[in-house]
N, C-alpha and C positions, 0 to 999 in steps of 0.2 A: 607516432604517439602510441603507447602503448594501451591497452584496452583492460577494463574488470572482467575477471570471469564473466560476471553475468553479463555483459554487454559483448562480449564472446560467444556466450548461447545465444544471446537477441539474433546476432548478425547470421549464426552460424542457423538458425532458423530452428532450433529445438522446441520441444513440447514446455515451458517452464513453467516452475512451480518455486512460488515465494510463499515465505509466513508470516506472518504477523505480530509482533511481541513488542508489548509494553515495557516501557522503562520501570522502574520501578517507583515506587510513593517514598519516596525515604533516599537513603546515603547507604541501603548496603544492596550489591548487585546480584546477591548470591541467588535468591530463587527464579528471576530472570535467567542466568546463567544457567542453572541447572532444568528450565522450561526447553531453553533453548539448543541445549545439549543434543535431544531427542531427532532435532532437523538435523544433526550432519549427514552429511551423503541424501537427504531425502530432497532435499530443496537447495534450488539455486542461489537464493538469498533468501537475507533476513530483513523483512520490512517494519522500522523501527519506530513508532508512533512520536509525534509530535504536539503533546495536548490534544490526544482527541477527547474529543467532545467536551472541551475544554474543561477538562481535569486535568489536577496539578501534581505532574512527576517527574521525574530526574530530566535534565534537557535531552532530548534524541539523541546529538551528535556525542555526546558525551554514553548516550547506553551504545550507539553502534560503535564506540570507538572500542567500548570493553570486548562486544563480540567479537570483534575481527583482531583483537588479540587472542582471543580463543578460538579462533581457527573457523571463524563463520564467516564469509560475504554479506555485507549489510547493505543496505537500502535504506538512508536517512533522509526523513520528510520532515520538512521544512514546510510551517507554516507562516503566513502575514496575519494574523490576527494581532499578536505581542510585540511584534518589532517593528520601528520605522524603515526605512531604505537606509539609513545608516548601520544598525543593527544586521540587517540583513547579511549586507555584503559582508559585515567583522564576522560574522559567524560561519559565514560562507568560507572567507579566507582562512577561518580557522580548521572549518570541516577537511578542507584542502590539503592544510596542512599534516593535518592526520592520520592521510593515505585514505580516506573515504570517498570512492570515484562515483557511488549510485546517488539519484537525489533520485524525493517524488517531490515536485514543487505545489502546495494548495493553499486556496485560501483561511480556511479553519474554521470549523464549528463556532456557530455564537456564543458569547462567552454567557449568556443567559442560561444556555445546556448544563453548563457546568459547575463546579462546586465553588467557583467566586463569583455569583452574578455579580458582584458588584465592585467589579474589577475593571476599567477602562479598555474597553478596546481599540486597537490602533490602526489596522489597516490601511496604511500607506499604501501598500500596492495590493492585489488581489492574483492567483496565482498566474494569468497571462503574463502580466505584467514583470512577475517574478518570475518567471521565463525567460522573457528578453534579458532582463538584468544576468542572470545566472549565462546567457550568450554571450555580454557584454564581458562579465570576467573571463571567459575561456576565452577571449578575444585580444586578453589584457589590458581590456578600459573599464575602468567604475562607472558608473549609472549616469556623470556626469562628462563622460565621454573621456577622460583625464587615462593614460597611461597608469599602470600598474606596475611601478619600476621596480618590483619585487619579485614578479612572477604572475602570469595567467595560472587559471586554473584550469583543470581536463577532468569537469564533470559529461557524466552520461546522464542524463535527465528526462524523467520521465513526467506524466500527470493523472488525476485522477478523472475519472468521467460516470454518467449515469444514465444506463438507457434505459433506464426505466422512468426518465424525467417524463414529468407529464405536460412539458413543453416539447412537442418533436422538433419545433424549427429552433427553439432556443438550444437544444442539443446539437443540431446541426450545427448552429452558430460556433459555439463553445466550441464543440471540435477541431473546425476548420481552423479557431482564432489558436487554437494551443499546438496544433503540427506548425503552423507560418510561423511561431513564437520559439519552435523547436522542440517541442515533445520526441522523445524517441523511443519510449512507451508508455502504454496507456495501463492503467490499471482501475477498473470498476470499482463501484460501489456494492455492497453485496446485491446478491442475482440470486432474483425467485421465477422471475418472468423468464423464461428461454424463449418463447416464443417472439416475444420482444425483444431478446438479444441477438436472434437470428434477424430481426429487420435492420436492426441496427447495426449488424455485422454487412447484411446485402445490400443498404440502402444508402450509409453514410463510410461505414469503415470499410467500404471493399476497394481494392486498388489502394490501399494509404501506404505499404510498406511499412510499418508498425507494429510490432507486438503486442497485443492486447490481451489485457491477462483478466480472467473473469472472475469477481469475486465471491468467495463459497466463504457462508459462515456456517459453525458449529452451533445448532440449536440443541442446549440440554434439556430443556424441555417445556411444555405448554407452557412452563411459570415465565422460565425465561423469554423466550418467544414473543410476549406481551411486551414485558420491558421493552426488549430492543425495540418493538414498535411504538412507543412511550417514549423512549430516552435517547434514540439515536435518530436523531435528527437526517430524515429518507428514507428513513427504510421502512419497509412493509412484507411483510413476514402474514404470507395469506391465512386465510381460515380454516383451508384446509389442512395444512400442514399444522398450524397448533392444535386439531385437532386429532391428528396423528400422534401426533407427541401424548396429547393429554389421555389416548385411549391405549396406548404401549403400558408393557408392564414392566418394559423397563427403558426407559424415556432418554436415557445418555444413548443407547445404545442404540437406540430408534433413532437419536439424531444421525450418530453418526452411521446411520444407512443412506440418512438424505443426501448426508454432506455428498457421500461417496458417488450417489443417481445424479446429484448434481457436478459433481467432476466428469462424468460418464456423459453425460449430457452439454457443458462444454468444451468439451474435448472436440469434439466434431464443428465445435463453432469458432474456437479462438486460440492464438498462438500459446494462450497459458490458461493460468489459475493461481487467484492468489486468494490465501488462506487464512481463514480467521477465527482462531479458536480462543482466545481471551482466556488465558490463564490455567489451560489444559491445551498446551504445545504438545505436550507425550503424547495426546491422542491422533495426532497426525497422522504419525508413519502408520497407526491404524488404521485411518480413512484411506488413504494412497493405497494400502494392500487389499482392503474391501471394492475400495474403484479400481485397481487392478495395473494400478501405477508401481512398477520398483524403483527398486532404489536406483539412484541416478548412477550413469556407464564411468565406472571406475571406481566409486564410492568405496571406502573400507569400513566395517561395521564398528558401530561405536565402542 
């Protein structure tokens, strides 16, 4: 069976580094496209959002299918929040069909977060559970154990996790239950705590054989900072650091020193880093050369 680049670097045990880019609000792809331009050569992949925080944009499989016509490796996540187990799997077969081999499978932001509170939530399965299922196709059985006289699919699948959950044993739970379910990598929520990603690294993720990629977000500044701890649902974005932001005289630039201390500082704790800049992509390959990351071995410049 053949393998995705980036499930090439997993196995092959590289340093990775993914991004993060939003589909777009609308029908035309272009400043997506031109955000995402800025990662070739920097990043393994492109991690393609799925209604976060449930806000409503272009469907994922449909923005990672445009990237990886433009010569990007995507990373399409796939949430249960909108769709039953029958929507699932159609969409699943379709991703399939697309040539799109990376999934992140999760649950999804309540739909209260977002710009239709008052929109139905569905949650048939929660992302374990879409685990199994997404095993069951590469298996060439649907969820009802029924043959796939079409074709199996050969996803590489990965999940998201939080160790900064302020359940430690429900964290432990969740982990164990999403490698037995077949995770094949992990990727955080964003990470302020290091100290707490090193226990989580020493305590629950040591020995797993998995990639675990640590989430860095781009704070622009004190203003921003707030929000995300306001409107993204986990995260916590300490006092000290908006308070850095808010005494900089120049607050983009001050973020991205952090972004960079904090690539610098998971580097030594996890097989990656995955990137989260929301709508300033371009500033990446600046964080990567302040944390003193180059350009990936082979890369040709854009």
């Amino acid at each position: 069976m053949s393998v995705s680049s980036f499930q090439a670097a997993c196995q092959r045990g590289d340093f990775l580094i993914t991004a993060e880019v939003c589909p777009p609000k609308g029908t035309n792809p272009a400043a997506m496209l031109r955000q995402a331009a800025h990662l070739r050569g920097r990043v393994h992949a492109v991690n393609v959002t799925d209604g976060s925080r449930a806000v409503l944009r272009m469907s994922s499989w449909a923005a990672a299918y445009l990237l990886q016509q433009h010569g990007l490796e995507p990373i399409c996540q796939l949430a249960c929040r909108d769709r039953n187990r029958i929507a699932l799997q159609a969409d699943l077969m379709g991703i399939a069909t697309l040539g799109i081999r990376n999934l992140l499978a999760l649950t999804g932001d309540p739909v209260k977060a977002g710009d239709h509170p008052h929109a139905r939530p569905v949650f048939d399965l929660e992302s374990v559970r879409l685990l199994h299922l997404i095993q069951q196709l590469n298996q060439g059985m649907d969820s009802e154990h029924r043959p796939l006289p079409d074709g199996a699919s050969q996803f590489f699948t990965g999940a998201a996790l939080d160790p900064q959950s302020p359940s430690w044993s429900g964290l432990q739970q969740r982990f164990e239950k999403k490698l037995k379910a077949g995770a094949q990598f992990f990727q955080t929520q964003l990470i302020t705590d290091f100290d707490r990603l090193e226990k989580f690294m020493t305590q629950v993720a040591a020995g797993c054989e998995r990639p675990i990629l640590a989430g860095i977000f781009l704070l622009k500044s004190a203003k921003n900072a707030a929000f995300i701890n306001r409107a993204v649902p986990g995260a916590s974005i300490p006092q000290h650091l908006i308070d850095r932001l808010a005494a900089a005289t120049d607050p983009l630039d001050e973020g991205i020193t952090i972004a960079a201390e904090h690539i610098q500082q998971a580097r030594s704790l996890c097989q990656g880093i995955h990137l989260m800049a929301v709508r300033r992509e371009d500033l990446i390959p600046k964080i990567l050369d302040r944390a003193g990351i180059p350009p990936l071995s082979g890369a040709s410049p854009n």
